[in-house]
C-alpha positions as CSV (number, residue, x, y, z in Angstrom):
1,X,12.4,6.0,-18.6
2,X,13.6,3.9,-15.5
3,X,11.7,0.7,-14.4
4,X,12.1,-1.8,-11.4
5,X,10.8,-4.6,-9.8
6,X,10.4,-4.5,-6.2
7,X,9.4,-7.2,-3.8
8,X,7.9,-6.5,-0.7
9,X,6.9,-8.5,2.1
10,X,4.7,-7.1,5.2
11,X,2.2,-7.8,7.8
12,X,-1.6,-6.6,6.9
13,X,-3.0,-4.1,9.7
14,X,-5.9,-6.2,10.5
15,X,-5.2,-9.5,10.9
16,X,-1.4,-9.8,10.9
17,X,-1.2,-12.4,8.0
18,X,2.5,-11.8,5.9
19,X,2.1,-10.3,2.7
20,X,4.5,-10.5,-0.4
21,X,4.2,-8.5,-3.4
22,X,6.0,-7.5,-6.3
23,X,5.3,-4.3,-7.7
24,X,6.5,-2.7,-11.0
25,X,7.8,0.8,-10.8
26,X,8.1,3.1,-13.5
27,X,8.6,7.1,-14.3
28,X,10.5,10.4,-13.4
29,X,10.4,9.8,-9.7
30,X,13.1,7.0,-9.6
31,X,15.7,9.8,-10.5
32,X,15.3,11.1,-7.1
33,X,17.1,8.0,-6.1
34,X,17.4,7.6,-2.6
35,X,15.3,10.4,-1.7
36,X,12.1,8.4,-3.4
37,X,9.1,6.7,-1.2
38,X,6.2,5.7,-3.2
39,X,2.6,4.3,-1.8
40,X,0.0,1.7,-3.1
41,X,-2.8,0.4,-1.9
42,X,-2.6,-3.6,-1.5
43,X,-5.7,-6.0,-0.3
44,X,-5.0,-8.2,2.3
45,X,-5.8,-12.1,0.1
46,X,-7.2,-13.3,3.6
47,X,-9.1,-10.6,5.3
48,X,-9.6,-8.3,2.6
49,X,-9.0,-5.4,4.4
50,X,-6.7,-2.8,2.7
51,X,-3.5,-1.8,3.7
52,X,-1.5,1.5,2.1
53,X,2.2,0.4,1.5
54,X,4.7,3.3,1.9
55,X,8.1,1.6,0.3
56,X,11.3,2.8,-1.0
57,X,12.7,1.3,-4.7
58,X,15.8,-0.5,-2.6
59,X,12.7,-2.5,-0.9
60,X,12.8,-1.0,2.6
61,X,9.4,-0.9,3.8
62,X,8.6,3.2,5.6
63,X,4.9,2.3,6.6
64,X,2.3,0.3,6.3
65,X,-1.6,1.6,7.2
66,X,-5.0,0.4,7.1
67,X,-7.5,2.4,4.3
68,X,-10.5,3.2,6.1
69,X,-13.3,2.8,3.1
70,X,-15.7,5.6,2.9
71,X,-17.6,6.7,5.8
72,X,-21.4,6.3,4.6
73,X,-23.8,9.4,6.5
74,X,-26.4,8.1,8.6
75,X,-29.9,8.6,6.2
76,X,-32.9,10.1,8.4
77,X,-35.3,8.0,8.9
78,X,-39.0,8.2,7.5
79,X,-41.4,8.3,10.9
């Protein structure tokens, strides 16, 4: 099975501060070689807000997006 360490750098959606990561990759997709874009969720250390890393194993950074947490429904109220 293949494996690789990537290192990513990037800007978090909500308050712009620059991100660096290194991520451990593993499994069938690699074989696809160039054709491979993976995706992982990665918390922002000073806003918490979440950001969804779309990246490539050379490194190459595709997209990055804000996670939107689960909407909660408005409960009725008791009158």
């Amino acid at each position: 099975m293949m494996e690789l360490n990537v290192s990513l750098s990037f800007e978090c959606c909500s308050c712009d501060h620059e991100i660096g990561v290194t991520l451990k990759c593993e499994g069938k997709g690699l074989a696809a070689g160039l054709r491979t874009v993976a995706a992982v969720n990665i918390p922002c250390p000073m806003c918490r807000a979440v950001n969804q890393l779309c990246f490539e194993p050379s490194g190459r950074v595709r997209a990055v997006w804000p996670v939107k947490g689960p909407r909660h429904l408005p409960e009725p109220s008791v009158n």
